[in-house]
N, CA and C atoms as an extended XYZ file, in Angstrom:
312
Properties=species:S:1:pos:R:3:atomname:S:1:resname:S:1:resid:I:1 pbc="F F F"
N        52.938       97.127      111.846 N   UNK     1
C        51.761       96.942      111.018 CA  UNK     1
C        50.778       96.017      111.726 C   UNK     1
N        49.230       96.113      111.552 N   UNK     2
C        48.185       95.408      112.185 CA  UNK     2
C        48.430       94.350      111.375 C   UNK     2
N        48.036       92.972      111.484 N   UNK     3
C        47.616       92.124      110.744 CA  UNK     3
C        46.225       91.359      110.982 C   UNK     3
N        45.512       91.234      109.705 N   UNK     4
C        44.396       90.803      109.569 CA  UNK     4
C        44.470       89.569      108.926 C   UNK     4
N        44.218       88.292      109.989 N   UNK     5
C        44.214       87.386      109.129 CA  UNK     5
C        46.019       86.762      108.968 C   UNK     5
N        46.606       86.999      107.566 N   UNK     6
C        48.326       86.596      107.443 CA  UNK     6
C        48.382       87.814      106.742 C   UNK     6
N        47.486       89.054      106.679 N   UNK     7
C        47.672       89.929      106.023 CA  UNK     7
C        47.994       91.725      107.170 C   UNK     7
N        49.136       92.245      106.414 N   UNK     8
C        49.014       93.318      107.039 CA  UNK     8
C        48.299       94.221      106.224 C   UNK     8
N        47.912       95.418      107.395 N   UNK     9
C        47.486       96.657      107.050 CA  UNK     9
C        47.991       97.476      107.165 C   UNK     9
N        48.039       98.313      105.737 N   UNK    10
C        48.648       99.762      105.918 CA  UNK    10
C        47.973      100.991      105.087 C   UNK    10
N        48.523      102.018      105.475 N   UNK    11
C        47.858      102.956      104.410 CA  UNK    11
C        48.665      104.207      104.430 C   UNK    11
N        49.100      104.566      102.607 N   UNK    12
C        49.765      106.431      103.028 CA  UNK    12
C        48.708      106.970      101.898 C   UNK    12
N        48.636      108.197      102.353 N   UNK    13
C        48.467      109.224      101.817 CA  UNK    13
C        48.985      110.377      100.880 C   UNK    13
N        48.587      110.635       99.758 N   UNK    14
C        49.435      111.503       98.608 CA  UNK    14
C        48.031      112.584       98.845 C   UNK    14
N        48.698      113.757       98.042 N   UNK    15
C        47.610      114.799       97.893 CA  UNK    15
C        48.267      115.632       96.804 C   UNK    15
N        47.750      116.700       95.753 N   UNK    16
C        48.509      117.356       94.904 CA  UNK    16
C        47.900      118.513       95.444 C   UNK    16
N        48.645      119.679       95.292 N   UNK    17
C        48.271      121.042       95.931 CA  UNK    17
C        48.419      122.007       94.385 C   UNK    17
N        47.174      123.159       94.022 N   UNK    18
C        46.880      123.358       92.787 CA  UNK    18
C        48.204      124.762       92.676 C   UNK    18
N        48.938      124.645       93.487 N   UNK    19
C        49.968      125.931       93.226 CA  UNK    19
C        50.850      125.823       91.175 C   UNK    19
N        51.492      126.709       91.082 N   UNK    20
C        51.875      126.668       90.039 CA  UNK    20
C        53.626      126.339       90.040 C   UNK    20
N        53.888      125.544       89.802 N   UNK    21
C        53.371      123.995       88.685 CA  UNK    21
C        52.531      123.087       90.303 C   UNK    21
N        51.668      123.144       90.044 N   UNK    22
C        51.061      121.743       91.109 CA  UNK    22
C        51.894      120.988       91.500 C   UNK    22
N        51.769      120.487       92.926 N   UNK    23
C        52.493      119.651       93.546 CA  UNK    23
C        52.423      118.552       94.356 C   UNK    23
N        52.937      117.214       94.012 N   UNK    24
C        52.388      115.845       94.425 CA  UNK    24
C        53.381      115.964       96.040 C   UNK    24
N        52.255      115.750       97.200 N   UNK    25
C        53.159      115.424       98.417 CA  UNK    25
C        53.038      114.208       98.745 C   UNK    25
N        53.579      113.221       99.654 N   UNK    26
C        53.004      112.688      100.698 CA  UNK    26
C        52.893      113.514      101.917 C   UNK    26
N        51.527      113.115      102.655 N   UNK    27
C        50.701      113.642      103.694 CA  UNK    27
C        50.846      112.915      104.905 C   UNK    27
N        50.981      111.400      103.846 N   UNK    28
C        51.324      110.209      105.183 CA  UNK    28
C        51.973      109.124      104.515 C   UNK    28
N        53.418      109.484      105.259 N   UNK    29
C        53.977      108.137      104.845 CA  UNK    29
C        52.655      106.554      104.973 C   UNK    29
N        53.425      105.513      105.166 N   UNK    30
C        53.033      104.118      104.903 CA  UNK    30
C        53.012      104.126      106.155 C   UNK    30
N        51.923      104.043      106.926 N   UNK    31
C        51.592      103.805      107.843 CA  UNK    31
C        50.859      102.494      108.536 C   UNK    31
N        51.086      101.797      109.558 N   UNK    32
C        50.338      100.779      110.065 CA  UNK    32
C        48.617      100.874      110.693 C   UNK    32
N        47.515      100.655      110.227 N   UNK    33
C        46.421      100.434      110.320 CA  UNK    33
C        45.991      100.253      112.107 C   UNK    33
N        47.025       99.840      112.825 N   UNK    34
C        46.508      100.246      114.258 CA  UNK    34
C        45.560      101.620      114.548 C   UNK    34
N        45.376      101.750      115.979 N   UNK    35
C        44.368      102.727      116.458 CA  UNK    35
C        45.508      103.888      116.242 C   UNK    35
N        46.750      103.978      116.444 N   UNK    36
C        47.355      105.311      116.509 CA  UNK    36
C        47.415      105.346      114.828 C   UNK    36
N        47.728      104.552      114.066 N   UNK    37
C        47.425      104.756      112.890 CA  UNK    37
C        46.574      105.348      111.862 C   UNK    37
N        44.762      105.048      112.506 N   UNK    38
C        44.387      105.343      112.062 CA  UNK    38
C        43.777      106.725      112.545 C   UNK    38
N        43.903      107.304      113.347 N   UNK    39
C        44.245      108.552      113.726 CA  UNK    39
C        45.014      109.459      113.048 C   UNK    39
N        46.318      108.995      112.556 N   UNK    40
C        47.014      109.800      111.656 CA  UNK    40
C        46.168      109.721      110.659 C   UNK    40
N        45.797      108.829      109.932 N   UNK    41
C        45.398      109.067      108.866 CA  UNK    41
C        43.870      109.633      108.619 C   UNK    41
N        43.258      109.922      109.642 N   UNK    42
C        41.968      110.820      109.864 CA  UNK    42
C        42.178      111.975      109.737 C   UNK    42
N        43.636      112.332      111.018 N   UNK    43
C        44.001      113.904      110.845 CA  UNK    43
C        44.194      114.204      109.731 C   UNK    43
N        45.029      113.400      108.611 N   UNK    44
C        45.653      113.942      107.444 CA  UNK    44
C        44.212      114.063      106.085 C   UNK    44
N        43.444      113.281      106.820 N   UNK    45
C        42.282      113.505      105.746 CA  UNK    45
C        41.890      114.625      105.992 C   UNK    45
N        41.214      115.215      107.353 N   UNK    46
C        40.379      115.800      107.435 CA  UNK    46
C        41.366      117.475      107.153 C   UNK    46
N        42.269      117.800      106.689 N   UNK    47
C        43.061      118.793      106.463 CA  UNK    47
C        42.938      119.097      104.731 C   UNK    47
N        42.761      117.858      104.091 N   UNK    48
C        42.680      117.881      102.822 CA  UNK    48
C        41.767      119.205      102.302 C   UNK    48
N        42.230      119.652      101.412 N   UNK    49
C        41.465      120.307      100.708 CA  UNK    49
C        41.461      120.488       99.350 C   UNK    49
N        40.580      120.718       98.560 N   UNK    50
C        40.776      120.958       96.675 CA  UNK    50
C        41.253      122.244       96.439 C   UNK    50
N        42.150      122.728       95.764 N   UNK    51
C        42.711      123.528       95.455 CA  UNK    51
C        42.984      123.931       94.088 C   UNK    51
N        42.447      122.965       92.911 N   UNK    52
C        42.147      123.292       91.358 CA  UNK    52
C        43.770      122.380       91.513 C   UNK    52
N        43.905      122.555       90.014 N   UNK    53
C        45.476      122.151       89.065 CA  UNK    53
C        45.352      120.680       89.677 C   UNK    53
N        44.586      119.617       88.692 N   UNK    54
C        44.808      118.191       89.383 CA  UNK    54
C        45.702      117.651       88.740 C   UNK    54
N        47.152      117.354       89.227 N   UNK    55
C        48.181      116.855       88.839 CA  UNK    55
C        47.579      115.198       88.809 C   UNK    55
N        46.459      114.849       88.204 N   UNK    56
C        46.630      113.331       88.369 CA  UNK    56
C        47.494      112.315       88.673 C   UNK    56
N        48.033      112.185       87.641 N   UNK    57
C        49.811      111.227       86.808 CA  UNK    57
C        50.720      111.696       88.166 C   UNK    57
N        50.767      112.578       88.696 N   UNK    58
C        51.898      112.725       89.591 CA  UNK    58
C        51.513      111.801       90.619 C   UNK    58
N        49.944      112.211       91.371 N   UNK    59
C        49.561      111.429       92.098 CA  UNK    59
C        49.418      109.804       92.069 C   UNK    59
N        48.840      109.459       91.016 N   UNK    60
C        49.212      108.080       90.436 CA  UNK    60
C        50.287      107.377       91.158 C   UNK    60
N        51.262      108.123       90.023 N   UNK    61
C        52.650      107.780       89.969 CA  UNK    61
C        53.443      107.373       91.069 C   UNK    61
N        53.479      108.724       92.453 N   UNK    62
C        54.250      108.560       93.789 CA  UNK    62
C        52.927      107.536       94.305 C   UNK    62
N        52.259      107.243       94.214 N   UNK    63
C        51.430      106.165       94.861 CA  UNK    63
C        51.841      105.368       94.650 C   UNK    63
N        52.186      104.490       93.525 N   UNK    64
C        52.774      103.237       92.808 CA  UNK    64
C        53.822      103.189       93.428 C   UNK    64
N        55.014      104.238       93.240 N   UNK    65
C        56.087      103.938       93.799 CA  UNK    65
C        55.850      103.836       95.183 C   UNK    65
N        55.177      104.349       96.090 N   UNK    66
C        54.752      103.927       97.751 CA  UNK    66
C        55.086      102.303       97.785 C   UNK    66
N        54.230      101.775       96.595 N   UNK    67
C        53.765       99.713       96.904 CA  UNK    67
C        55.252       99.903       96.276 C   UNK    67
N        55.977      100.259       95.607 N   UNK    68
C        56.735       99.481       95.341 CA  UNK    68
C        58.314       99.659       96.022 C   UNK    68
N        58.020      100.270       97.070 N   UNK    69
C        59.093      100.693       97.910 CA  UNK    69
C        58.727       99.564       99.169 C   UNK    69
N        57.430       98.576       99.027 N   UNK    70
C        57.080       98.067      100.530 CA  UNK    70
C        58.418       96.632      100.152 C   UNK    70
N        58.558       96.636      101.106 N   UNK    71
C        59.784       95.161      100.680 CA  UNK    71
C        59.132       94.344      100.587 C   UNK    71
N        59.475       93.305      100.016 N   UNK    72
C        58.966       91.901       99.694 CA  UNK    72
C        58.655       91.314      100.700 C   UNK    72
N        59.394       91.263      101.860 N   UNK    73
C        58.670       90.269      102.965 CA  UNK    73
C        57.497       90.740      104.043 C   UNK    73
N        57.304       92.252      103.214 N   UNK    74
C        56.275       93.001      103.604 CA  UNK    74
C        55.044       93.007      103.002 C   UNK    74
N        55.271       92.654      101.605 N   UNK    75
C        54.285       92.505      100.765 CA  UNK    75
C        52.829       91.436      100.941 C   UNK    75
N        51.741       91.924      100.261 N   UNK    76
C        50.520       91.227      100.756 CA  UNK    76
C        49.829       90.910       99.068 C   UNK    76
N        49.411       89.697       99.487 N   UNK    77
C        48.591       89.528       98.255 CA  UNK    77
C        47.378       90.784       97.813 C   UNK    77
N        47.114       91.714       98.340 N   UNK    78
C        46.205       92.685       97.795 CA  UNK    78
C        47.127       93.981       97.940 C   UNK    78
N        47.748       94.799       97.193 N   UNK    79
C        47.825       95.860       97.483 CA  UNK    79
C        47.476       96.398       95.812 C   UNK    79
N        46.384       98.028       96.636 N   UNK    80
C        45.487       98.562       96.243 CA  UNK    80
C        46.330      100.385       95.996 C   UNK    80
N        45.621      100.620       94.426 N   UNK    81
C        46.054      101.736       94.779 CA  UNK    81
C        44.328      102.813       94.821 C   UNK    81
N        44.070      103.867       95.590 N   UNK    82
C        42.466      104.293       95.263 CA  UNK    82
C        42.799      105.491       94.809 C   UNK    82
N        41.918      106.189       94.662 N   UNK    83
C        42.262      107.836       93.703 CA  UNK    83
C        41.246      108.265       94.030 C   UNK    83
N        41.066      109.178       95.015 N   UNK    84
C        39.990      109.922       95.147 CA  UNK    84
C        40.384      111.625       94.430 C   UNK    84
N        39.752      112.237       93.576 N   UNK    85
C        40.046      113.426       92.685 CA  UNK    85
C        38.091      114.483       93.075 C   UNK    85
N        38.447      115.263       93.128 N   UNK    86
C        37.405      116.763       93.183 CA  UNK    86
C        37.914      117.116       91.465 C   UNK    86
N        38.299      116.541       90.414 N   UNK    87
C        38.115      117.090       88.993 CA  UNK    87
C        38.918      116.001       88.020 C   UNK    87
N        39.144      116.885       86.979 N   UNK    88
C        39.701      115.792       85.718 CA  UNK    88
C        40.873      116.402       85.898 C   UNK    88
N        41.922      115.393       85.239 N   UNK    89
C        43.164      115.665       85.291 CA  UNK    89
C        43.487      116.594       84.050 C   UNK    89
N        44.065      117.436       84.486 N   UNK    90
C        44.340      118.953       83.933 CA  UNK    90
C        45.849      119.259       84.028 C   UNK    90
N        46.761      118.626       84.776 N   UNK    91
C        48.022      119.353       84.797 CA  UNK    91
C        48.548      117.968       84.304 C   UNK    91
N        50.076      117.712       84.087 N   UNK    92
C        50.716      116.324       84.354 CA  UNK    92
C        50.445      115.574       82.967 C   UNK    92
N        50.529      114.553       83.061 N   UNK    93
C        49.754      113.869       82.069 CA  UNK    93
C        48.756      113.754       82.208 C   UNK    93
N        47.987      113.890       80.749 N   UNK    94
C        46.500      114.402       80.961 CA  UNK    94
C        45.821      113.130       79.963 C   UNK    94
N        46.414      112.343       78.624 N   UNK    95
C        46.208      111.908       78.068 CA  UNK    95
C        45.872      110.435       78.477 C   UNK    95
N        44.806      109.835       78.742 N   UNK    96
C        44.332      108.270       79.611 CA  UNK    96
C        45.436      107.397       78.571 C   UNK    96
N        45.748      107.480       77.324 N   UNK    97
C        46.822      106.397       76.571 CA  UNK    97
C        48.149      106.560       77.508 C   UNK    97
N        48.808      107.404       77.393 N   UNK    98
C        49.778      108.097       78.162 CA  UNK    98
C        49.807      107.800       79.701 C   UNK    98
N        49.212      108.157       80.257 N   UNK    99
C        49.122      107.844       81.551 CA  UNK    99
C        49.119      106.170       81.643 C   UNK    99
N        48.241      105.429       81.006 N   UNK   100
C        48.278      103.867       81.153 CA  UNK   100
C        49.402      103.572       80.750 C   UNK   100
N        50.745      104.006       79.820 N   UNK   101
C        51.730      103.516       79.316 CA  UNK   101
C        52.878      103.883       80.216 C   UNK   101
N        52.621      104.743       81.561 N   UNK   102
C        53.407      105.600       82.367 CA  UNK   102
C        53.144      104.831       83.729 C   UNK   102
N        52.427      103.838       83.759 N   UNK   103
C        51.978      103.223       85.110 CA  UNK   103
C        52.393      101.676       84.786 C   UNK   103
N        52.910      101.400       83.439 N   UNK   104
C        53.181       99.864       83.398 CA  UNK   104
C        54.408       99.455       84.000 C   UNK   104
């Protein structure tokens, strides 16, 4: 992992694919923020595509568990989860009460 500061950098990637039942992958494990790093994680963007059926909650979900698989002596005072979506959540849990009670 790079470190910035006393802080490392990392970053993975989830994506849901709109097949039937939709499906949450990782694209990129937890990766370290170096130059070969962020290369992977360019390639894996620039492959992305929207495909309908937005499993939100799935995506969410294996994201959360990503931070919470980082070990403790790995851990950083900021870890972030982001959500970039092309629609509303339509498959999965769809309900914003539900989903907030599924992420605590």
């Amino acid at each position: 992992m790079r470190y910035v500061g006393q802080q490392q950098c990392g970053c993975a990637l989830q994506a849901w694919h709109g097949n039937a039942p939709p499906q949450v992958a990782v694209v990129l494990p937890m990766t370290g923020m170096a130059e070969a790093g962020k290369l992977q994680a360019e390639k894996a963007i620039d492959v992305m595509q929207a495909r309908g059926h937005t499993n939100l909650s799935g995506g969410l979900l294996l994201a959360l568990q990503t931070l919470y698989r980082i070990p403790a002596a790995d851990a950083t005072a900021v870890e972030s989860v982001l959500v970039f979506t092309d629609g509303k959540a339509n498959y999965g849990i769809t309900k914003q009460d539900a989903l907030e009670k599924a992420t605590r």
